[in-house]
Jmol script that loads the backbone (N, CA, C; Angstrom):
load data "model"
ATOM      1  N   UNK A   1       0.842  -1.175   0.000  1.00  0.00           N
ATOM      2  CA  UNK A   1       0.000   0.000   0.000  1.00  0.00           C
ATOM      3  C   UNK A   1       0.890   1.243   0.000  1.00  0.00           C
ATOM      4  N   UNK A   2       0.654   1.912  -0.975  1.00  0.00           N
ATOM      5  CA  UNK A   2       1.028   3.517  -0.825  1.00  0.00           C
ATOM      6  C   UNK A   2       0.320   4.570  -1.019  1.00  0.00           C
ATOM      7  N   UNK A   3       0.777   5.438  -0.674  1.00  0.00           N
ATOM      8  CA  UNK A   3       0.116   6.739  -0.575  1.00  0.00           C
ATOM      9  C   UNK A   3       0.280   7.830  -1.274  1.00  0.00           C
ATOM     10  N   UNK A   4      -0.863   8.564  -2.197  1.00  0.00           N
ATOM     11  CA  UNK A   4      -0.322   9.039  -3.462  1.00  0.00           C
ATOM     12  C   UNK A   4      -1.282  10.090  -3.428  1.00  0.00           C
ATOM     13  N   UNK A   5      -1.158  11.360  -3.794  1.00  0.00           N
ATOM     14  CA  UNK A   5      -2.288  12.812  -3.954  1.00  0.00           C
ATOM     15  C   UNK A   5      -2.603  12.697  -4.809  1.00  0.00           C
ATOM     16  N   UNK A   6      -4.140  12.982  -5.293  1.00  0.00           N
ATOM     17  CA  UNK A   6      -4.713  13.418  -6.717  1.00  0.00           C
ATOM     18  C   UNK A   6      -5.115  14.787  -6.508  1.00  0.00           C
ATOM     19  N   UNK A   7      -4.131  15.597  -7.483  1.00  0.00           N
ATOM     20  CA  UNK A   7      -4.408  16.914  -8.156  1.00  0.00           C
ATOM     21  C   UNK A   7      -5.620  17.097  -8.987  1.00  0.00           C
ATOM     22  N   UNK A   8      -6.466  17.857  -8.824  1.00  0.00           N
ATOM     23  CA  UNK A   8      -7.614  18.389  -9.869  1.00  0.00           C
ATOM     24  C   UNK A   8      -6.809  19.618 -10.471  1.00  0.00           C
ATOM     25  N   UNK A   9      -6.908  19.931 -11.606  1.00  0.00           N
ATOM     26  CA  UNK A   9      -6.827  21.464 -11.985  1.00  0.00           C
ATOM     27  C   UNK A   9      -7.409  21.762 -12.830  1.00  0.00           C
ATOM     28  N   UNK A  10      -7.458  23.011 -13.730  1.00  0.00           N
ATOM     29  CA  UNK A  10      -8.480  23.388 -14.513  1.00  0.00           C
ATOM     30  C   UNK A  10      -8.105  22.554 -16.127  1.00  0.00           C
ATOM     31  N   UNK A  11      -8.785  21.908 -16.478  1.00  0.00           N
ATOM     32  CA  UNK A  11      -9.720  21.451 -17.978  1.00  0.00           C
ATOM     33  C   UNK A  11      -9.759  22.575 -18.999  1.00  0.00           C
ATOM     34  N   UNK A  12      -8.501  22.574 -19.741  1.00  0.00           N
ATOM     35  CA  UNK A  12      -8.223  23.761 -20.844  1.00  0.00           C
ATOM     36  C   UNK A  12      -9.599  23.328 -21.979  1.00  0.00           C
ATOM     37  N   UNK A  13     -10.056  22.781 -21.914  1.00  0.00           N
ATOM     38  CA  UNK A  13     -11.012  22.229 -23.171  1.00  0.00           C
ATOM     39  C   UNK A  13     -12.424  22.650 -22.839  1.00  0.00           C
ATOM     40  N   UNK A  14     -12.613  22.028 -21.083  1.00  0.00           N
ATOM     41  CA  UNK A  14     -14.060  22.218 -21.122  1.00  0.00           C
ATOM     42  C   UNK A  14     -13.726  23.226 -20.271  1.00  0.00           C
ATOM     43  N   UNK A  15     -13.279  23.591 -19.160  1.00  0.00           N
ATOM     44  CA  UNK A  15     -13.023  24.706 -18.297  1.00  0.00           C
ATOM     45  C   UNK A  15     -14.165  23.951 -16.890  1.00  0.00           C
ATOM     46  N   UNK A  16     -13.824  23.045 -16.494  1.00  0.00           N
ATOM     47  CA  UNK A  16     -14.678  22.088 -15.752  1.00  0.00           C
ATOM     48  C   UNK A  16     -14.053  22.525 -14.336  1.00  0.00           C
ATOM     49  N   UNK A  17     -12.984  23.350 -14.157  1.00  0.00           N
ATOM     50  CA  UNK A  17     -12.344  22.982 -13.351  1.00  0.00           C
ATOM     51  C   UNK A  17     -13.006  23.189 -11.862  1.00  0.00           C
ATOM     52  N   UNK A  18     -14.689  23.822 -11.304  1.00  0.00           N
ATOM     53  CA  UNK A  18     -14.897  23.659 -10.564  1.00  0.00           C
ATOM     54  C   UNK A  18     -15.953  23.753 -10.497  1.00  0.00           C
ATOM     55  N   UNK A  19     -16.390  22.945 -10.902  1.00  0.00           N
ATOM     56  CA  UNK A  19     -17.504  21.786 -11.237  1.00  0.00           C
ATOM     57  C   UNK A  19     -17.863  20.693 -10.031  1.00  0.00           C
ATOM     58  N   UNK A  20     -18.494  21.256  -9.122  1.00  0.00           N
ATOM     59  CA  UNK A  20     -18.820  19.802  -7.927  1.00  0.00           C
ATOM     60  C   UNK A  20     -19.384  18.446  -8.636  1.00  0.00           C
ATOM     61  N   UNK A  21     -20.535  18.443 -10.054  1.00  0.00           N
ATOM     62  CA  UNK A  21     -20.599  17.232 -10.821  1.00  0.00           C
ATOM     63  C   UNK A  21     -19.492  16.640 -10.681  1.00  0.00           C
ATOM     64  N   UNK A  22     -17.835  17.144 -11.489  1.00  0.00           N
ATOM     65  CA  UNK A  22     -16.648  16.581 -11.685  1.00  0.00           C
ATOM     66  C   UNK A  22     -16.240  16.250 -10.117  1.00  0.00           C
ATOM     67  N   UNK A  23     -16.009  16.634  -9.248  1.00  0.00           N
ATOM     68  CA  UNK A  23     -15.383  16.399  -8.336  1.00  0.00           C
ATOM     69  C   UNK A  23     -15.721  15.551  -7.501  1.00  0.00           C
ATOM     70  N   UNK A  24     -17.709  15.555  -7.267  1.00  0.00           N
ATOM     71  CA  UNK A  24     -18.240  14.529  -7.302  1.00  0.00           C
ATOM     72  C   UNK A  24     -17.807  13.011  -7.916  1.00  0.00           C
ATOM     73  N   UNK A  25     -18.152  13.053  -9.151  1.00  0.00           N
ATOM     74  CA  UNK A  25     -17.653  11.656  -9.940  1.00  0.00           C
ATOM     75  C   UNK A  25     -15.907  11.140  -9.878  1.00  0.00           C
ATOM     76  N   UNK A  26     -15.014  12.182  -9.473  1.00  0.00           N
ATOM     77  CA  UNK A  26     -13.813  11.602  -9.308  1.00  0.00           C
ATOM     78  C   UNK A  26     -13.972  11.212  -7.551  1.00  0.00           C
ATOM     79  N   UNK A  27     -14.356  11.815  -7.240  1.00  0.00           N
ATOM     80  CA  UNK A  27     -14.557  10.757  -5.576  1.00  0.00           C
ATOM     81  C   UNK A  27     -15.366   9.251  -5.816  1.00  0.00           C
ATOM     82  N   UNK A  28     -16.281   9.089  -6.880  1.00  0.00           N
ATOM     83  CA  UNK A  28     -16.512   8.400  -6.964  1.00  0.00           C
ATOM     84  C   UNK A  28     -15.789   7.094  -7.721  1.00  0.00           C
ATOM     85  N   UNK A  29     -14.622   7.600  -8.468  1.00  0.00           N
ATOM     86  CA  UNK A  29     -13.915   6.228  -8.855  1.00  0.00           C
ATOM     87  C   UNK A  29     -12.836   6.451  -7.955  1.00  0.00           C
ATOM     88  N   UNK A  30     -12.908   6.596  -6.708  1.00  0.00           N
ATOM     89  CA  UNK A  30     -11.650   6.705  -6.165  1.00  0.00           C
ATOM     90  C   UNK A  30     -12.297   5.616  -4.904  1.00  0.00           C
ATOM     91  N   UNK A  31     -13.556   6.235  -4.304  1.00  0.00           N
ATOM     92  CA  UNK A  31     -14.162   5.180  -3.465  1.00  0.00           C
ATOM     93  C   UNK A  31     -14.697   3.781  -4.331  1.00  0.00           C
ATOM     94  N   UNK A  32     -14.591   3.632  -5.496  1.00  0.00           N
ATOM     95  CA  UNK A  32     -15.555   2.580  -6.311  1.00  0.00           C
ATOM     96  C   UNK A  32     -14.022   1.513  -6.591  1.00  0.00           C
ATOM     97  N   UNK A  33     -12.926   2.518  -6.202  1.00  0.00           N
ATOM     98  CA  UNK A  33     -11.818   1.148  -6.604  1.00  0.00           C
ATOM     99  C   UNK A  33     -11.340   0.401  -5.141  1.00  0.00           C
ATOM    100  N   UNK A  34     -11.676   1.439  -4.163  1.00  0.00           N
ATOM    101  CA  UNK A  34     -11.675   0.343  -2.741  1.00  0.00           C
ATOM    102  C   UNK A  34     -10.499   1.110  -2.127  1.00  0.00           C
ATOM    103  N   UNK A  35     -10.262   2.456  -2.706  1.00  0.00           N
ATOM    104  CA  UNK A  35      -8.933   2.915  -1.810  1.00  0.00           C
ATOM    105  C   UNK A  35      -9.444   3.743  -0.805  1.00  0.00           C
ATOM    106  N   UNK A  36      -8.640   4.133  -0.004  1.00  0.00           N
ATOM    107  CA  UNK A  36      -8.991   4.448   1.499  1.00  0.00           C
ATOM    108  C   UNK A  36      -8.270   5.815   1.528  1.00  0.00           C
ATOM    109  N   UNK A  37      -9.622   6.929   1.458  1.00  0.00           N
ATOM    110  CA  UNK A  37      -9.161   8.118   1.617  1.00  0.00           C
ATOM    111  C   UNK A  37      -9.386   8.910   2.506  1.00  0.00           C
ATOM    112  N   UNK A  38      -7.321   9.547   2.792  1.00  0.00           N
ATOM    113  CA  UNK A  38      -7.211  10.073   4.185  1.00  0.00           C
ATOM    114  C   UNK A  38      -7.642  11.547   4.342  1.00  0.00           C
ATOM    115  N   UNK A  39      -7.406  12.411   3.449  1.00  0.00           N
ATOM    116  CA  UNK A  39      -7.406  13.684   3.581  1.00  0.00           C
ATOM    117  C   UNK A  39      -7.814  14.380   2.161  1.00  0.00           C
ATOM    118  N   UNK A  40      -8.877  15.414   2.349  1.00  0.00           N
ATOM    119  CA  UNK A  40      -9.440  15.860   0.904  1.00  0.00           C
ATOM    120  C   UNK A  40      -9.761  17.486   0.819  1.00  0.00           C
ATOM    121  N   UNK A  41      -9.466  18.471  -0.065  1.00  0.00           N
ATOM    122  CA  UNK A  41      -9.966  19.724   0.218  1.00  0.00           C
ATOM    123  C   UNK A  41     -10.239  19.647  -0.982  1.00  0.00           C
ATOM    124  N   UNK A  42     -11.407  20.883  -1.110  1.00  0.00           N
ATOM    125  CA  UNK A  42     -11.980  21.525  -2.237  1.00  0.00           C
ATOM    126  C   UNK A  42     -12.457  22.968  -1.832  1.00  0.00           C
ATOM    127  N   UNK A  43     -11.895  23.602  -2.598  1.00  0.00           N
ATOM    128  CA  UNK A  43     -11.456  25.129  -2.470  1.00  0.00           C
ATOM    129  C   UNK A  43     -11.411  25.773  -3.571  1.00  0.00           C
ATOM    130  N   UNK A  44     -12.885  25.727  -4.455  1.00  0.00           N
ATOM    131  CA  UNK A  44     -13.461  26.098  -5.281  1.00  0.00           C
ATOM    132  C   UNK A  44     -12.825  27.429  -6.224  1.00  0.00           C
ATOM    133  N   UNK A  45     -12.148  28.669  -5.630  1.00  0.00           N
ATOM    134  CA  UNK A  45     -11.689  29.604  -5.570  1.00  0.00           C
ATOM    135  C   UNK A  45     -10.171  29.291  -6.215  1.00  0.00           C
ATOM    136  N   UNK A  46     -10.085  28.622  -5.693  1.00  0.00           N
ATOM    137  CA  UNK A  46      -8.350  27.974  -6.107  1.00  0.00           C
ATOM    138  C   UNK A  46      -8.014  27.710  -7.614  1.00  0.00           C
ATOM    139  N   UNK A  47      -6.351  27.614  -7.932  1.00  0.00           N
ATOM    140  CA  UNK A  47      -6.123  26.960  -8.865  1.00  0.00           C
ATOM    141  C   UNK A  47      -6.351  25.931  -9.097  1.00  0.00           C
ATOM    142  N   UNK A  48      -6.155  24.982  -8.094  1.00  0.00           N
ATOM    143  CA  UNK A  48      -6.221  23.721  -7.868  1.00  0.00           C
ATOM    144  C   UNK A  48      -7.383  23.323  -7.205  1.00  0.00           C
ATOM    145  N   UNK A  49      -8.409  23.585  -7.023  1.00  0.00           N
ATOM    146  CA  UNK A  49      -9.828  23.400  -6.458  1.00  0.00           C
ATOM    147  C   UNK A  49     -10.203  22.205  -5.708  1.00  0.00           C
ATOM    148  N   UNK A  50      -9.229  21.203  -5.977  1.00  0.00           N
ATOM    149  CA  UNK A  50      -9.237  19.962  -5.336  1.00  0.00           C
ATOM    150  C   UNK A  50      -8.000  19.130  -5.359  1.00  0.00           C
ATOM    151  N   UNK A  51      -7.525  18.379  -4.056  1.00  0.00           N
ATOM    152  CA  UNK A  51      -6.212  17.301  -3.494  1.00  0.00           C
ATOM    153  C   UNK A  51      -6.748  16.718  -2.610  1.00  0.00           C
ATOM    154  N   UNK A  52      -6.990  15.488  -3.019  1.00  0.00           N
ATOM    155  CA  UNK A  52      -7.414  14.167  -2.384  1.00  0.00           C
ATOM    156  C   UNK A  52      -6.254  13.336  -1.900  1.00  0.00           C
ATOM    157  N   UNK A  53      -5.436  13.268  -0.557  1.00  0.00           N
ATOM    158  CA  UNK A  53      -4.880  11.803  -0.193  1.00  0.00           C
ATOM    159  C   UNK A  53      -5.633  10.906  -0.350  1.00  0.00           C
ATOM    160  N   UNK A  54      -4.687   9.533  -0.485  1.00  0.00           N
ATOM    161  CA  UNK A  54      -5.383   8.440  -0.508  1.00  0.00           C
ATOM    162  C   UNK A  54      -4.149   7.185  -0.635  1.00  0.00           C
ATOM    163  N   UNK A  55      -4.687   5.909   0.198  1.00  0.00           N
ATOM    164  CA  UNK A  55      -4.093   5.218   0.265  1.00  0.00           C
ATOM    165  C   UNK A  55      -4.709   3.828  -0.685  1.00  0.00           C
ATOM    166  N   UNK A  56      -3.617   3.222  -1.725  1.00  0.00           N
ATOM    167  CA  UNK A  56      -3.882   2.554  -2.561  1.00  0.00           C
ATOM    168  C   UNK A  56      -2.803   1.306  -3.095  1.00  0.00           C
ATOM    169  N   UNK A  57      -3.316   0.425  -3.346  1.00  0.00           N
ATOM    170  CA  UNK A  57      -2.344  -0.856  -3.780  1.00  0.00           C
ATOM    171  C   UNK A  57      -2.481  -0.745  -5.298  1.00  0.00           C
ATOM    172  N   UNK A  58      -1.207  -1.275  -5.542  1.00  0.00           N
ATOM    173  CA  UNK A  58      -0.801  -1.490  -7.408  1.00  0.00           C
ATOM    174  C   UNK A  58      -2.381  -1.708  -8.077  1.00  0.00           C
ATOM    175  N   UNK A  59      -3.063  -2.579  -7.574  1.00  0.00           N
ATOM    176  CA  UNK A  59      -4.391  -2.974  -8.253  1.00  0.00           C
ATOM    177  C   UNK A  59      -5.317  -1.531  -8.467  1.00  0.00           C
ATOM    178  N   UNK A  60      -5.390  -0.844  -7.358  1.00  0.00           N
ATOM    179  CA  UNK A  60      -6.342  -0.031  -6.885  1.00  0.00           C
ATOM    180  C   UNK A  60      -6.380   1.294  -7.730  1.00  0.00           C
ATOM    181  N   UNK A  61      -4.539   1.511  -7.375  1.00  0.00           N
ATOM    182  CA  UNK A  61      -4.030   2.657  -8.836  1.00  0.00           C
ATOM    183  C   UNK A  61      -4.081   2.459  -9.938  1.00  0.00           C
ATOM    184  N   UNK A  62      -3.731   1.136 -10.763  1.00  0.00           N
ATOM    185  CA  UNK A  62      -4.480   0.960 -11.989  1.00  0.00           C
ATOM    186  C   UNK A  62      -5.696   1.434 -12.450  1.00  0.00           C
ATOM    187  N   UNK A  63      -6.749   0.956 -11.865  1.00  0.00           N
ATOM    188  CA  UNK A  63      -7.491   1.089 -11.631  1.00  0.00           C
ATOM    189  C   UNK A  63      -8.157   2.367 -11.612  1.00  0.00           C
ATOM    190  N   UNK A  64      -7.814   2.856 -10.566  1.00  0.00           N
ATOM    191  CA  UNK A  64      -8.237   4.758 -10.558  1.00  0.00           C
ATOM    192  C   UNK A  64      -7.258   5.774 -11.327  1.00  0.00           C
ATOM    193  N   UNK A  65      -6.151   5.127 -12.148  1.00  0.00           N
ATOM    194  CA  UNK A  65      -5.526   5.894 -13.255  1.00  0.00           C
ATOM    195  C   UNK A  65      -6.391   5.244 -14.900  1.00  0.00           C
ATOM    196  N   UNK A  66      -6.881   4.122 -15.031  1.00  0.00           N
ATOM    197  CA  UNK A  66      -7.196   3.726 -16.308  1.00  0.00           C
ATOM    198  C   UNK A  66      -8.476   4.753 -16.417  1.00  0.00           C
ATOM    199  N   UNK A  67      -9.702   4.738 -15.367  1.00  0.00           N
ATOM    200  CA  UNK A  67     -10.382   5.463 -15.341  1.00  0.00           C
ATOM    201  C   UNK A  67     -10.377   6.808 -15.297  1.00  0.00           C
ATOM    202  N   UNK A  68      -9.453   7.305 -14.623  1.00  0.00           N
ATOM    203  CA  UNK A  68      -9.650   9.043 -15.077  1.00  0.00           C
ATOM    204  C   UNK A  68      -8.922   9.620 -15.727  1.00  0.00           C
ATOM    205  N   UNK A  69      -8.248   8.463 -16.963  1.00  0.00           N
ATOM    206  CA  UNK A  69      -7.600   8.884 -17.957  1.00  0.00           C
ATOM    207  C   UNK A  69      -8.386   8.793 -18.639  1.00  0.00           C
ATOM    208  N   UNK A  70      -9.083   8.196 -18.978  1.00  0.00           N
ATOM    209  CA  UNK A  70     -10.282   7.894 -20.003  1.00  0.00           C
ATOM    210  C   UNK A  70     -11.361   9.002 -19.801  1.00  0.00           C
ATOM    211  N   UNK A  71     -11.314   9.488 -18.924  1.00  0.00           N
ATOM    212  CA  UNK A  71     -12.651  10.570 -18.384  1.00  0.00           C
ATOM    213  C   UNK A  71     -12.235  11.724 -18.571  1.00  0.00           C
ATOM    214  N   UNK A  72     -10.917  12.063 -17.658  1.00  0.00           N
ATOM    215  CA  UNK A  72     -10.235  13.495 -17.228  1.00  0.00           C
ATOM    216  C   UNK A  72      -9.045  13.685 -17.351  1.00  0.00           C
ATOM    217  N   UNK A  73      -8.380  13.305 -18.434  1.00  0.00           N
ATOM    218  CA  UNK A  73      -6.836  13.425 -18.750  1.00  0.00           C
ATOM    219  C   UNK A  73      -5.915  14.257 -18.855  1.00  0.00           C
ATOM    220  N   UNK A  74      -6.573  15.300 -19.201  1.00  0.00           N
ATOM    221  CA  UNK A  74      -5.822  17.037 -18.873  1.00  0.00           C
ATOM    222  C   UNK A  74      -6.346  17.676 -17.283  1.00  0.00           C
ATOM    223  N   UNK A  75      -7.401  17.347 -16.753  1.00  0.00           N
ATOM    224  CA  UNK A  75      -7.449  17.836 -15.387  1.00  0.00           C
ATOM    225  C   UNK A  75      -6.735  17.176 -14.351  1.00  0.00           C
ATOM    226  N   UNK A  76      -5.957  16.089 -14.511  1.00  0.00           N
ATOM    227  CA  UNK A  76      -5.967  15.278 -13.012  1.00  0.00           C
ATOM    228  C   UNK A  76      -4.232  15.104 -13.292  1.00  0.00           C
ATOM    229  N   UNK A  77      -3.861  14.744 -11.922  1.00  0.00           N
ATOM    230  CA  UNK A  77      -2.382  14.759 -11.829  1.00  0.00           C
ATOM    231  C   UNK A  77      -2.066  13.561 -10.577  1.00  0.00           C
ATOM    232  N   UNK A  78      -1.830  12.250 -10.493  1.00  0.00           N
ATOM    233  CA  UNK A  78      -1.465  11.419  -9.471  1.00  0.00           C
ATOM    234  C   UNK A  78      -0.491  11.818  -8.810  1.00  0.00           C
ATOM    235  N   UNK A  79       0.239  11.754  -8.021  1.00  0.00           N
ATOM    236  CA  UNK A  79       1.546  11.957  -7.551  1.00  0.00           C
ATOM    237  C   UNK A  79       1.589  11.704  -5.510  1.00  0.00           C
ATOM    238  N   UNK A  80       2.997  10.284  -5.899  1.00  0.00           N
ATOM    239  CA  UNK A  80       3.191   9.619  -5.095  1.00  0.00           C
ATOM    240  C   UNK A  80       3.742   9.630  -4.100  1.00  0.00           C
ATOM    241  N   UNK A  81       4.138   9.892  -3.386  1.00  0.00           N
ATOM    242  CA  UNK A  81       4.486  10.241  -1.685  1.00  0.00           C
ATOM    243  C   UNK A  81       5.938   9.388  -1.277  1.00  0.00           C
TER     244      UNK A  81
END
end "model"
wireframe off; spacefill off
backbone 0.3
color backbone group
């Protein structure tokens, strides 16, 4: 298990970047792959409007990277601890 931040930032295409729908549905493949999340802000105002900790196994990150590459590929940024 490791522990890795997901960056939201702004969506040069759609301009989604603070969008509770979006931020909504990325909590949702983040709880739908079984990882266990420690710490989360959303700060609407921000560049970055949203950073989710979260703790996740090789399976789990697959997993929640295949999916929000396919969804959100210019908004989102993994990065591992």
């Amino acid at each position: 298990m490791n522990t890795y931040e997901l960056i939201v930032g702004k969506d040069c295409k759609y301009s989604l970047e603070k969008s509770p729908y979006v931020m909504g549905r990325i909590m949702g493949i983040l709880e739908g792959s079984g990882a266990e999340t420690i710490d989360c802000t959303f700060r609407i105002n921000e560049g970055c409007p949203m950073r989710i900790s979260f703790v996740a196994n090789k399976k789990q990150i697959n997993r929640i990277e295949s999916a929000l590459i396919k969804n959100y590929l210019s908004m989102v940024r993994i990065v591992k601890y």
